[in-house]
C-alpha positions as CSV (number, residue, x, y, z in Angstrom):
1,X,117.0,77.0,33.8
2,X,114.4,79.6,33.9
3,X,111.9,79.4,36.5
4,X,108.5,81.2,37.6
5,X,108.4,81.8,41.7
6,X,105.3,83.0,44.0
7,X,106.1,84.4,46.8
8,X,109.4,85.0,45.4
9,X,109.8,88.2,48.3
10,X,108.6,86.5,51.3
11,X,111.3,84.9,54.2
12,X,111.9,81.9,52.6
13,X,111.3,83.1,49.0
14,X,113.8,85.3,49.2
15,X,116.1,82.8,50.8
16,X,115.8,80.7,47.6
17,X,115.5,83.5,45.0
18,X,119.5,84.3,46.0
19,X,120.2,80.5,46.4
20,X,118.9,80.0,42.8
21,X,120.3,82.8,41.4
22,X,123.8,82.1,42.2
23,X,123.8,78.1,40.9
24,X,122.6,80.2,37.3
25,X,118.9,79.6,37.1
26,X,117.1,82.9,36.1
27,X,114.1,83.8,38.0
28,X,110.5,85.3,36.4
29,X,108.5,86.0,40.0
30,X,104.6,86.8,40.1
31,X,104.0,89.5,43.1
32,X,101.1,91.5,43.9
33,X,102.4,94.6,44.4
34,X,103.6,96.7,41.3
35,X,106.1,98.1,43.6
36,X,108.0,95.0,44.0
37,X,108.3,94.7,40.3
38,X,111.8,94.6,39.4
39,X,113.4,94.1,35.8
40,X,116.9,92.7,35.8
41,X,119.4,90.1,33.6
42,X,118.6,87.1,36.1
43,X,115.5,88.2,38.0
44,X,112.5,89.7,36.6
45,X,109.1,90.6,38.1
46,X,105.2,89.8,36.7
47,X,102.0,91.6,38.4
48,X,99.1,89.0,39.0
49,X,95.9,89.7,40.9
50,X,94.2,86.4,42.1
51,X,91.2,88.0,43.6
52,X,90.1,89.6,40.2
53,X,92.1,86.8,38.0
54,X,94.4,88.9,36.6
55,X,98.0,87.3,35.5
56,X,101.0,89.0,33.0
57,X,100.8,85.2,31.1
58,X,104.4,86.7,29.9
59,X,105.9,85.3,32.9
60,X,105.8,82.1,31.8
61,X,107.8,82.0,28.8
62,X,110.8,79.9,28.7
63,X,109.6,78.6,32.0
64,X,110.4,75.2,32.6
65,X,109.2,75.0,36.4
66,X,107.4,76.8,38.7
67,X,107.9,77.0,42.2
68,X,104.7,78.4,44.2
69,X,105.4,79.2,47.6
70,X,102.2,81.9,47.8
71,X,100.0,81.9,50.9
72,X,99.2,84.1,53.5
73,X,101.0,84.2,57.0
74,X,99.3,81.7,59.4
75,X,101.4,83.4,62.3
76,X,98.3,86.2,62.9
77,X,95.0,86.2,64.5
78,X,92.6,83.6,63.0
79,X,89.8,85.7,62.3
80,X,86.9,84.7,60.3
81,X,87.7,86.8,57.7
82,X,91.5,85.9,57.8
83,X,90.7,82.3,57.5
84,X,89.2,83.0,54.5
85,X,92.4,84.8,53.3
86,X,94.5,81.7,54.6
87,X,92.6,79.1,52.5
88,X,92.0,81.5,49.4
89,X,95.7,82.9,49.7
90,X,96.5,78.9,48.6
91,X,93.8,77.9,46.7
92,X,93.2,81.2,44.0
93,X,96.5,81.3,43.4
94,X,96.9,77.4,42.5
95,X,93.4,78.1,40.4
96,X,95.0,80.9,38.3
97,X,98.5,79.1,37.3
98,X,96.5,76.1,36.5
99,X,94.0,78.2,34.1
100,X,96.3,80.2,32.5
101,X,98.8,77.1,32.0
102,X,95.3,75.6,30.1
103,X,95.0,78.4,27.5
104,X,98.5,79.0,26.4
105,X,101.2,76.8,25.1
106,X,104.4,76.7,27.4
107,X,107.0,74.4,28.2
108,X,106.5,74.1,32.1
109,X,107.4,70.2,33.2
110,X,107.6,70.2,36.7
111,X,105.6,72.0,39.6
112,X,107.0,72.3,43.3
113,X,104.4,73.6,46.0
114,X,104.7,74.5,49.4
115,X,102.4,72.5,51.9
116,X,102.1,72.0,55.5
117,X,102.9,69.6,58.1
118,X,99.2,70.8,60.0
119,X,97.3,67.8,58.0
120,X,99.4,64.8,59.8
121,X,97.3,64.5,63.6
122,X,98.9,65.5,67.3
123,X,101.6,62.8,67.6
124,X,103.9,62.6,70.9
125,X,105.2,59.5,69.9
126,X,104.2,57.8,67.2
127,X,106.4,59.5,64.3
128,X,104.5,60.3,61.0
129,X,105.7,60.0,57.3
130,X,104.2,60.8,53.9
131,X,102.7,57.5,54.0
132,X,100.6,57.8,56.7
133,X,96.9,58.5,56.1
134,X,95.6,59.6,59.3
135,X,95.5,63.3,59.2
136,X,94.2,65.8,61.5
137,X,91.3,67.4,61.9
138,X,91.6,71.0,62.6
139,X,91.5,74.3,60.7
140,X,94.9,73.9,59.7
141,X,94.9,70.3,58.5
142,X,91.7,71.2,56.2
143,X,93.8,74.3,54.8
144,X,96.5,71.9,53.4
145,X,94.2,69.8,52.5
146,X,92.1,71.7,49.8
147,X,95.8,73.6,49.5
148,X,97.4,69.9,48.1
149,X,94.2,68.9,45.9
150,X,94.7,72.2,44.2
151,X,98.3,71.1,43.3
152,X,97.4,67.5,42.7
153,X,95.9,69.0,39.5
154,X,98.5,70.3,37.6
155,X,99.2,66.3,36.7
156,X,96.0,66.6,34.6
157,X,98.3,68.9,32.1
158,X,101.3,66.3,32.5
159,X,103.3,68.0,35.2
160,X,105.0,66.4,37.8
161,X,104.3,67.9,40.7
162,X,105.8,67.6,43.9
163,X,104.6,68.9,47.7
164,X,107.3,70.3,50.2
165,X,105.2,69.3,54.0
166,X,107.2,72.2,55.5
167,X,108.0,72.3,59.6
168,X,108.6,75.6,61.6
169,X,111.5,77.3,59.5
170,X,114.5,78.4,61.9
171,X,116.4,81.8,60.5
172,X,118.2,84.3,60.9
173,X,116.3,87.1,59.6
174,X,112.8,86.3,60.6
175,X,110.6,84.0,60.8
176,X,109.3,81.8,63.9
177,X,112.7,81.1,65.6
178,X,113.2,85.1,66.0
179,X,110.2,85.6,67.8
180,X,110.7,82.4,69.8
181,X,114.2,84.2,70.9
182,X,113.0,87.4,71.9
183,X,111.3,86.2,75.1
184,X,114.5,84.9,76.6
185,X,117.0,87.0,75.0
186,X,115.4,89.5,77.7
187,X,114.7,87.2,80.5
188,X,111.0,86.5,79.9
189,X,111.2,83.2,78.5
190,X,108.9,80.2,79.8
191,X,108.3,77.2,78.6
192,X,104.2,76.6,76.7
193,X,102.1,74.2,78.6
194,X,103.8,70.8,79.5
195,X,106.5,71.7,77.5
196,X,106.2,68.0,75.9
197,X,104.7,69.0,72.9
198,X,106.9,68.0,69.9
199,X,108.5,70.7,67.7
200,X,109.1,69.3,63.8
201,X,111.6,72.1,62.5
202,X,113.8,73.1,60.0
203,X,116.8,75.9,59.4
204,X,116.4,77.9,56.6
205,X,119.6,76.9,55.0
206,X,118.4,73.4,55.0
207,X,114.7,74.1,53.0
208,X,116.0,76.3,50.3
209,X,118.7,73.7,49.7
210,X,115.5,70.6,49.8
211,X,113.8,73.1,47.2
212,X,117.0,73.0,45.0
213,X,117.3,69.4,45.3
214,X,113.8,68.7,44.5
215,X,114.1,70.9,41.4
216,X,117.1,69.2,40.1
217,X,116.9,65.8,40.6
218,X,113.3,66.5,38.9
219,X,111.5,64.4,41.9
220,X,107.7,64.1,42.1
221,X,105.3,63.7,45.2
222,X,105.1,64.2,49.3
223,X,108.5,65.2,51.3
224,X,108.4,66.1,54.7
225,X,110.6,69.1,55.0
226,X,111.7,68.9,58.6
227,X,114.9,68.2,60.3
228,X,116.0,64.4,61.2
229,X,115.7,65.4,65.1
230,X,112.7,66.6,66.8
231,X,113.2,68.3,70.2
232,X,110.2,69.0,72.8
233,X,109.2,73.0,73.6
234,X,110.9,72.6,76.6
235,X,114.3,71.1,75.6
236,X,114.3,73.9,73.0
237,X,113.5,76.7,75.0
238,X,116.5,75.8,77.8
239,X,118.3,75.0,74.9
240,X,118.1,79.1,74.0
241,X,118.3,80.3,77.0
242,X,121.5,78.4,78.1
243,X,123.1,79.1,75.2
244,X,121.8,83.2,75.7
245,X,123.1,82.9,79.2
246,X,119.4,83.5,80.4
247,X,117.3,82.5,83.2
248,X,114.2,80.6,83.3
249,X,111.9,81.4,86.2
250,X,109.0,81.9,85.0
251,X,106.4,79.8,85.4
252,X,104.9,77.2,82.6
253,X,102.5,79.8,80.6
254,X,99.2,78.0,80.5
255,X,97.1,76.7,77.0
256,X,94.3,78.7,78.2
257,X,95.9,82.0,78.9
258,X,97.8,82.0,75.5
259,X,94.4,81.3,74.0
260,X,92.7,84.2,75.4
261,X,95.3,86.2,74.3
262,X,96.3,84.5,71.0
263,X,92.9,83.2,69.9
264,X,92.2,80.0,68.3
265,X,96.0,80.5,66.6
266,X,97.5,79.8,70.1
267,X,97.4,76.1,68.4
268,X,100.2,76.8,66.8
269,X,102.2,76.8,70.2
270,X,100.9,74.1,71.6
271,X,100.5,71.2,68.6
272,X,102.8,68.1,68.7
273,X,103.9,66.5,65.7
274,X,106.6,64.4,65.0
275,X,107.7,63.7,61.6
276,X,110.1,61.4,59.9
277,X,112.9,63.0,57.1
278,X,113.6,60.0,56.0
279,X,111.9,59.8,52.4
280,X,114.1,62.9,51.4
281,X,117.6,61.9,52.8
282,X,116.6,58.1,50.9
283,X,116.6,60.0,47.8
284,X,120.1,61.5,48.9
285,X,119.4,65.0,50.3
286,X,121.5,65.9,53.4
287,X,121.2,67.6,56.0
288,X,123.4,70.7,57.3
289,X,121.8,71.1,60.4
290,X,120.2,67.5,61.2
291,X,119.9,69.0,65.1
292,X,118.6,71.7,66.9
293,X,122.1,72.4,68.3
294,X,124.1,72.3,65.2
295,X,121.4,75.0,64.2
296,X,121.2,77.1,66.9
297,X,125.1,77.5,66.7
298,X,124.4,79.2,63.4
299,X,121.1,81.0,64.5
300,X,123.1,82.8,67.4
């Protein structure tokens, strides 16, 4: 099958771009940079500009699905302007797929977007699935908010479409998990706060694999892309540092010290949510790394 990727060059696009690649899909990706643009039998590059609209429409023929993982890092300093970058990162990018799509004929069936587990609210818990509602009412929860409605659109040109909720990703070469690591690896780790907030994750391996198995099993709709087990901040940290052979005598780093340092983003430390796998694995998916040991095994 031939598909289009964004952020085909990112952590987790790149992940998938080699996964795809070697089960015999040929990949078109859109990237914003002309130096990224590459021109080979099984992988072949597009320019697009979302800020001025500009798109190669090229890249979408003989594309049967698109997979649009495009958005700006939420791991940096929330400033006002980089807020603005966060929401239009997701929401420009949605707008100029769907308006070119409207204007050219193609034979795209099926659209698989990455979202964010930031809309369901704090849960210690209570455990959330896509069914639930109730969402959350922070800057993040409105991101994938207007992020989702922008994907909710492509239906309106008879696509399915499907949302991938995705957790903290866990890898080996980047990522959250690697600057969670560096901490203890030289003896400064500490645990965030009361340590009780909930931490809904997932190893790499495991998303690029959910993204696969969306894609061929053609499904549409909400999946929560995290791991069957939750573990708390502080399980997980004396779960590194034991297995690092590591200390932990620092004191619990307090919320309002991370803040002042971190900004408004310090959130990202200190949220608890705990989300149910369960509407993915009914559909037959499984897990390689269901808990945070099995992964860590790999991870170190």
């Amino acid at each position: 099958m031939k598909l289009l990727i964004t952020g085909a060059t990112g952590f987790i696009g790149t992940a998938l771009v080699k996964k795809l690649n070697q089960k015999g899909h040929i990949i078109h990706y859109l990237t914003t940079s002309k130096d990224k643009l590459e021109n080979s039998e099984n992988y072949k590059g597009f320019y697009w500009n979302p800020d001025t609209k500009e798109i190669d429409v090229s890249c979408f023929d003989g594309v049967e699905a698109i997979i649009h993982l495009a958005g700006a890092n939420i791991a940096k300093r929330w400033t006002r302007n980089y807020r603005k970058e966060i929401i239009s990162s997701r929401t420009e990018t949605s707008s100029l797929l769907l308006t070119s799509l409207k204007e050219i004929n193609h034979q795209i069936k099926h659209i698989i977007s990455a979202s964010g587990t930031a809309i369901y609210p704090e849960s210690y818990d209570r455990v959330y699935d896509e069914n639930d509602s109730e969402t959350a009412d922070d800057f993040l929860a409105k991101v994938v908010k207007v992020w989702e409605n922008g994907i909710s659109n492509f239906e309106y040109l008879g696509l399915k479409v499907a949302k991938i909720r995705t957790g903290v990703v866990y890898g080996k070469n980047g990522g959250a998990f690697q600057e969670i690591v560096k901490p203890i690896k030289f003896g400064f780790g500490a645990v965030m706060g009361n340590g009780k907030q909930v931490q809904s994750w997932i190893h790499l391996n495991d998303l690029v694999n959910l993204y696969c198995f969306v894609l061929e099993n053609n499904l549409e709709g909400i999946y929560n892309a995290v791991a069957p087990e939750t573990i708390s901040n502080k399980d997980q940290t004396k779960a590194i540092a034991k297995k690092l052979h590591k200390p932990l005598f620092l004191p619990n780093i307090p919320r309002f010290m991370m803040k002042f340092i971190l900004g408004e983003m310090s959130l990202l430390l200190f949220t608890s949510k705990k989300l149910s796998s369960k509407k993915i694995q009914e559909k037959g998916f499984q897990f390689k790394y269901p808990n945070f040991d099995s992964a860590l095994n790999e991870l170190l």
